[in-house]
N, C-alpha and C positions, 0 to 999 in steps of 0.2 A: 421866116424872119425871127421866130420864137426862139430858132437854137441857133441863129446868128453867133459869133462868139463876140463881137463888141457890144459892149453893157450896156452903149448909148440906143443902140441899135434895138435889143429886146428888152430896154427897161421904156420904150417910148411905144414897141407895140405892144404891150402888156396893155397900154392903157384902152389901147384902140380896143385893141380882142375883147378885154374885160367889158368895154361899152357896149359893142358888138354884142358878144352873146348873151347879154343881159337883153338887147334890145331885142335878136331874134337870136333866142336859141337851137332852133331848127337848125339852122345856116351849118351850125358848129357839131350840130348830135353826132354825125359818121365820124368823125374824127374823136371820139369818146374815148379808143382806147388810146390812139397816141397823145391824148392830153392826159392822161390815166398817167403814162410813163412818166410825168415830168414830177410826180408827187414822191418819185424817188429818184431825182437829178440832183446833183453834190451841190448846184447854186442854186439857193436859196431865192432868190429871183423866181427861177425856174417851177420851183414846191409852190413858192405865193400864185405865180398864173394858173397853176395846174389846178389848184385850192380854188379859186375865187371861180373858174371857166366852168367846172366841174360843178360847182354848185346852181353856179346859171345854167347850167342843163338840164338838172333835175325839175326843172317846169314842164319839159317835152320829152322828160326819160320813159317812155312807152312800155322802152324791154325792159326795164329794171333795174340798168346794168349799175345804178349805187349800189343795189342791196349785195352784188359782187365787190362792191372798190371799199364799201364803208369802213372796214377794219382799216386797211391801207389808209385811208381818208384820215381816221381819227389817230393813227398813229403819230400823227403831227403834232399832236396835241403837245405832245412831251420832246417838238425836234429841236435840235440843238441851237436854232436861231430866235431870238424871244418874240421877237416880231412875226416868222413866220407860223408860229405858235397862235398867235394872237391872231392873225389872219384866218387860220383855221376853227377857232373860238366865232369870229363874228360870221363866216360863212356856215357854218352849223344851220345858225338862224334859220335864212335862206331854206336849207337842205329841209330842215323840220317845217317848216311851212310847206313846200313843194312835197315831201315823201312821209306825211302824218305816219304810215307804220313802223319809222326808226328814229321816231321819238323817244320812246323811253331806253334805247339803246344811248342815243346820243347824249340823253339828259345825267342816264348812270357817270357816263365817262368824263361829262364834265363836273360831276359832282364830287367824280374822285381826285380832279385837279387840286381840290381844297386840301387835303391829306399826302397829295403824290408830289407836287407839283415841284419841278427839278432848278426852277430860276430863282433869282434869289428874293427876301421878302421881300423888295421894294414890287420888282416886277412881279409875283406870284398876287400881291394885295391890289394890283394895278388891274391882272388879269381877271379877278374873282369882280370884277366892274364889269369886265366883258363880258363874261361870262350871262350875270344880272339883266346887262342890254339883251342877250340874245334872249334868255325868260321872255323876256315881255313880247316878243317878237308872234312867241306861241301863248301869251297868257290866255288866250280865251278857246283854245284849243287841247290844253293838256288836262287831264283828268286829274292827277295828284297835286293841285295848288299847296297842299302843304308841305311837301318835297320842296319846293320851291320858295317859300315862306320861311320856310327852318335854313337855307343855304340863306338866305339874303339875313336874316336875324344873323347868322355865326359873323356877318363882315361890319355891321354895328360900330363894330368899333376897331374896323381895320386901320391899321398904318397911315391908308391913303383915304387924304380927303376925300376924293372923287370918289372913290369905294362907298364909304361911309353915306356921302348924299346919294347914289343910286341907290343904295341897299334902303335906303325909308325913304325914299319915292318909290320903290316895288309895294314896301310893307303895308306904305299908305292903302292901297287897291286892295288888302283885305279888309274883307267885311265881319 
């Protein structure tokens, strides 16, 4: 149903799948690598399910197989759809809660978002909020709190409101 080619078709079970493997993961683990493929399918549709399925996996990833897809995974970061960008921003989360050892990999590449970042300033000051969200996701989990103290200080005084009140409700939680 996923590579169906009507839109109506795989944009309705997108939603199913994403509940699905969120609820049980297992169900979905053997098919790891053909949802692996979709993080490099030309519809952006197809990157977002791949993105979201793939992180509901890594609860019952046993073999490891993000520590093989994660480059693949984060190259999203920067893909030419803003939204499907952002989608691989809040799924990160997820991932670093489920796989603590590609935390501080993950946390590097979103930190270079603030410097790299290819969308334009409204969306790059929109993403640097998402980013913020997913922090908190592992706040009590990451060893460098001030790695993450210092990004949410630099958006202070970003562009976007919403940036701006994430960014000191994080601040707030230092002590």
């Amino acid at each position: 149903m996923l590579s169906n080619k009507h839109i109506m078709v795989y944009y309705h079970c997108y939603y199913i799948v994403e509940d699905a493997s969120e609820g049980s993961p297992e169900l979905f683990y053997q098919y790891w690598d053909e949802i692996r493929k979709l993080l490099k399918h030309s519809n952006s549709y197809h990157r977002d399910i791949g993105l979201t399925v793939l992180a509901n996996l890594t609860k019952v990833d046993v073999e490891n197989k993000m520590a093989d897809t994660i480059e693949s995974y984060l190259q999203i970061l920067n893909d030419k759809k803003f939204m499907t960008a952002v989608y691989c921003v809040k799924s990160c989360g997820k991932i670093m809660v489920n796989k603590p050892e590609l935390m501080d990999l993950i946390i590097e590449r979103l930190l270079e978002l603030y410097e790299s970042c290819r969308y334009s300033e409204k969306q790059q000051a929109l993403m640097m909020s998402d980013i913020i969200e997913t922090f908190n996701m592992i706040f009590d989990k990451y060893h460098n709190l001030n790695l993450l103290f210092d990004f949410a200080r630099k958006n202070l005084n970003s562009i976007s409101p919403k940036t701006r009140k994430i960014a000191k409700e994080f601040l707030s939680k230092q002590k």
